[in-house]
KOLMARVO-54464 format. One record per residue: x negated, y negated, z of N, C-alpha, C in turn. Coordinates in steps of 0.1 Angstrom, whole numbers, padded with zeros to 4 digits, always signed. Layout:
% residues N
XYZXYZXYZ...
//
This chain:
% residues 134
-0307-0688+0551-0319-0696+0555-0315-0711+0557-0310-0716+0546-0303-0730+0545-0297-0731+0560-0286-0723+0562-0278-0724+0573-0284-0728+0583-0296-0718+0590-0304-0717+0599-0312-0731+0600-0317-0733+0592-0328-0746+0593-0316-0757+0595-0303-0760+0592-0296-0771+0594-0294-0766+0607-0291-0757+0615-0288-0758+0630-0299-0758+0639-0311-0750+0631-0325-0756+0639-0330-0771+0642-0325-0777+0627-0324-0793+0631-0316-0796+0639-0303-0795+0641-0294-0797+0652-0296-0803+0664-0304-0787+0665-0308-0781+0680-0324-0788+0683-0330-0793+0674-0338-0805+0680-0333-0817+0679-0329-0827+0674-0322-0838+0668-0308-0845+0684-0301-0832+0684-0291-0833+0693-0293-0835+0705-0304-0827+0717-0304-0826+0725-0312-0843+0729-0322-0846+0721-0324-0856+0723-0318-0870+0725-0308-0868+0719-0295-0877+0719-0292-0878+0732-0292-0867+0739-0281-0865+0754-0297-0870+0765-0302-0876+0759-0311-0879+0766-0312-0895+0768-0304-0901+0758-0309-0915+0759-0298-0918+0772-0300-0931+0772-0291-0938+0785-0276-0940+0779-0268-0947+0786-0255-0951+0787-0260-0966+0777-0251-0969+0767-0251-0980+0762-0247-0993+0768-0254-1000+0764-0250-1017+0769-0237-1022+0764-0235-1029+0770-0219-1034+0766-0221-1047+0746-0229-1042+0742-0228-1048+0733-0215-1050+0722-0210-1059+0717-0197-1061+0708-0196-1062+0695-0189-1060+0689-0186-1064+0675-0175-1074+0671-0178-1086+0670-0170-1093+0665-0162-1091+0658-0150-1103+0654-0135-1095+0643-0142-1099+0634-0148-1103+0630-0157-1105+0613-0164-1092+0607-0173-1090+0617-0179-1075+0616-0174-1064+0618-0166-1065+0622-0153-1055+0622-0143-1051+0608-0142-1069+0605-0135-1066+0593-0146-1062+0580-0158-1068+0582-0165-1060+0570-0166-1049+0573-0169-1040+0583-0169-1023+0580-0157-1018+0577-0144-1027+0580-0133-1021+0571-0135-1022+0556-0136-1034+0556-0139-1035+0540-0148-1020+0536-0156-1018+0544-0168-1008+0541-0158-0995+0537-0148-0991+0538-0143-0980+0540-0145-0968+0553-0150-0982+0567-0151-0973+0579-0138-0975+0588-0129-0964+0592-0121-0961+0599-0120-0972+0613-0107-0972+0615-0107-0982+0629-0111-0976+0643-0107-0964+0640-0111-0953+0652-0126-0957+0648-0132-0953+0641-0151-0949+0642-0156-0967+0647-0151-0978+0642-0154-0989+0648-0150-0990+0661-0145-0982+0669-0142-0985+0684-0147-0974+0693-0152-0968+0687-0169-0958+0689-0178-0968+0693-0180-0982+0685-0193-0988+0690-0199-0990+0704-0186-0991+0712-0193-1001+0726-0202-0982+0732-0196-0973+0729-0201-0962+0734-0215-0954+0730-0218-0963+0719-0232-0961+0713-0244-0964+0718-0253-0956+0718-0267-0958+0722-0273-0971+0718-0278-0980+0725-0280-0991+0723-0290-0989+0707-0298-0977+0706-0301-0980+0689-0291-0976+0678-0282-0974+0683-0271-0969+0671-0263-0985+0670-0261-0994+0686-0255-1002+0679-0267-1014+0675-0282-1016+0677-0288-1026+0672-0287-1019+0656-0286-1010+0654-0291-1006+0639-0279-1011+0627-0267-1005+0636-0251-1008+0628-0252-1025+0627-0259-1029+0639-0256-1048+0640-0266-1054+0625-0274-1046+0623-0288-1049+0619-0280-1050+0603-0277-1037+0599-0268-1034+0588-0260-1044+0584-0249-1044+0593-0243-1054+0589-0240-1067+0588-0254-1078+0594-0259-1088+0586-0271-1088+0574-0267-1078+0569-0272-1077+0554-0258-1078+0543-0248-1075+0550-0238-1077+0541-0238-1070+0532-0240-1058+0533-0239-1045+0518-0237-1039+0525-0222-1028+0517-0217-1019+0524-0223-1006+0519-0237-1009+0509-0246-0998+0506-0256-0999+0513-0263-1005+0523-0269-1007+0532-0270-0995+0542-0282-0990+0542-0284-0978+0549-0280-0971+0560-0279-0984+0570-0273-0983+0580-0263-0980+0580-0254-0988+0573-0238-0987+0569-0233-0976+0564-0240-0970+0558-0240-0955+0551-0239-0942+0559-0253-0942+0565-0254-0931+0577-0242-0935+0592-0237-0946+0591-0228-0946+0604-0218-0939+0598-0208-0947+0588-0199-0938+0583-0201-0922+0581-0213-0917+0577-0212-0904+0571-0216-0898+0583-0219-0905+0597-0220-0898+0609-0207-0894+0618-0200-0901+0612-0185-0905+0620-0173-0897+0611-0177-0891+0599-0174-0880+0590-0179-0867+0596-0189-0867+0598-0196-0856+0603-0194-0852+0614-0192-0859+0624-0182-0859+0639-0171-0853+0640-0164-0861+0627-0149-0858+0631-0142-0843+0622-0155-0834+0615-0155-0822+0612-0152-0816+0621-0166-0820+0629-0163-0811+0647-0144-0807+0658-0149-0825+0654-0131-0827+0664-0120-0823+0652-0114-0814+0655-0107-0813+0648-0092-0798+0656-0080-0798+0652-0072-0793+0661-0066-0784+0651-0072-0772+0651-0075-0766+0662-0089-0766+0660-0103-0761+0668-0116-0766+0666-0120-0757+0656-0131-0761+0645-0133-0749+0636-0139-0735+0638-0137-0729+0631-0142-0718+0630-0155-0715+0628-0159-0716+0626-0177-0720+0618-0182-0731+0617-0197-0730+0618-0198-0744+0612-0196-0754+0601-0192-0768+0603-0188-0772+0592-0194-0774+0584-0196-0773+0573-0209-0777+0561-0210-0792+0558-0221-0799+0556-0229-0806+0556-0241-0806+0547-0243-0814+0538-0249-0814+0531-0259-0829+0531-0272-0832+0543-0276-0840+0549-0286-0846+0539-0291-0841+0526-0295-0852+0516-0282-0859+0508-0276-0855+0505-0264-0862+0500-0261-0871+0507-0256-0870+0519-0247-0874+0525-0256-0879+0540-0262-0888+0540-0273-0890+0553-0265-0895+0565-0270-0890+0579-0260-0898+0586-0275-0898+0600-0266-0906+0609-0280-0912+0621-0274-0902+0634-0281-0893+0641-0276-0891+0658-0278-0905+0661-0279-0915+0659-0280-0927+0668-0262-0938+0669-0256-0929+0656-0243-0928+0656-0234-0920+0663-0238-0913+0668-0229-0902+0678-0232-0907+0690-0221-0902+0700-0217-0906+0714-0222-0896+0723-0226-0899+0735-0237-0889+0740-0223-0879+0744-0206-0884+0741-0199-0871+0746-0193-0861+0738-0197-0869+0723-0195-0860+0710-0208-0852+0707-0220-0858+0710-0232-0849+0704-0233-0837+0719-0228-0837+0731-0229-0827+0742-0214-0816+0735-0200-0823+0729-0192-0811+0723-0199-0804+0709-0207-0814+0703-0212-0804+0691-0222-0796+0692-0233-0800+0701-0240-0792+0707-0232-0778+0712-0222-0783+0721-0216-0764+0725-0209-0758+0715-0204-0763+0705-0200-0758+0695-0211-0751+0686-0219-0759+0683-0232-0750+0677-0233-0737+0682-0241-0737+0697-0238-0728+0703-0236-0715+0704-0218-0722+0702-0206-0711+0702-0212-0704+0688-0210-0711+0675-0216-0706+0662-0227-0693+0661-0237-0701+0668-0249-0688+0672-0243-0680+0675-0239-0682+0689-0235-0667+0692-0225-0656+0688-0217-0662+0679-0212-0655+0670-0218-0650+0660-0224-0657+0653-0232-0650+0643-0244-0641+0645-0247-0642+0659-0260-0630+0662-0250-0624+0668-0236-0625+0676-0228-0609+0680-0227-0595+0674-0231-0588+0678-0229-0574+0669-0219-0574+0662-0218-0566+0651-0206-0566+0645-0203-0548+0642
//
């Protein structure tokens, strides 16, 4: 049941993602840059930003002139960009990858409209393996 209701969330949550527009060319400065390193965010997931939906990056900007790397925002980007890179992974998983979304909170406004359209088909794929006869 657990299973089910995290991919029923998915499957509302995601598709709406692929709905927003193309992001603005908005930037992150080398300051702001260097504090989400400090944060313990990856240099790959910082160079995700310019590809972000313009609310994923006013929210990350928003965050990080608060200057806490326990700042909400700051938190769910990271733990989105975790949660991503479960998906991407070589060879792609087998299942879905587990996720535990009170623990561990993360934003779709952090995903890229070309990662939430691969996780989306991945879900998918998931279903329809698990409703396949066996």
């Amino acid at each position: 049941m657990k299973t089910f209701l995290g991919i029923a969330i998915l499957a509302v949550v995601l598709p709406a993602m692929a709905a927003s527009d193309a992001a603005p060319a908005l930037v992150l400065t080398s300051e702001e840059q260097s504090f989400l390193k400090g944060c313990g965010i990856l240099q790959k997931d910082i160079d995700v930003f310019p590809a972000l939906a313009l609310k994923g990056q006013q929210a990350l900007k928003a965050g990080i002139l608060k200057k806490n790397c326990g700042d909400l925002a700051i938190v769910r980007f990271k733990n989105a960009r975790h949660l991503v890179a479960k998906y991407f992974t070589d060879p792609p998983p087998e299942v879905r990858p587990k996720w535990d979304a009170k623990k561990d909170p993360w934003g779709p406004e952090y995903v890229t409209k070309a990662e939430n359209q691969y996780i989306r088909d991945m879900e998918e794929e998931f279903i329809s393996r698990a409703l396949a006869p066996k």
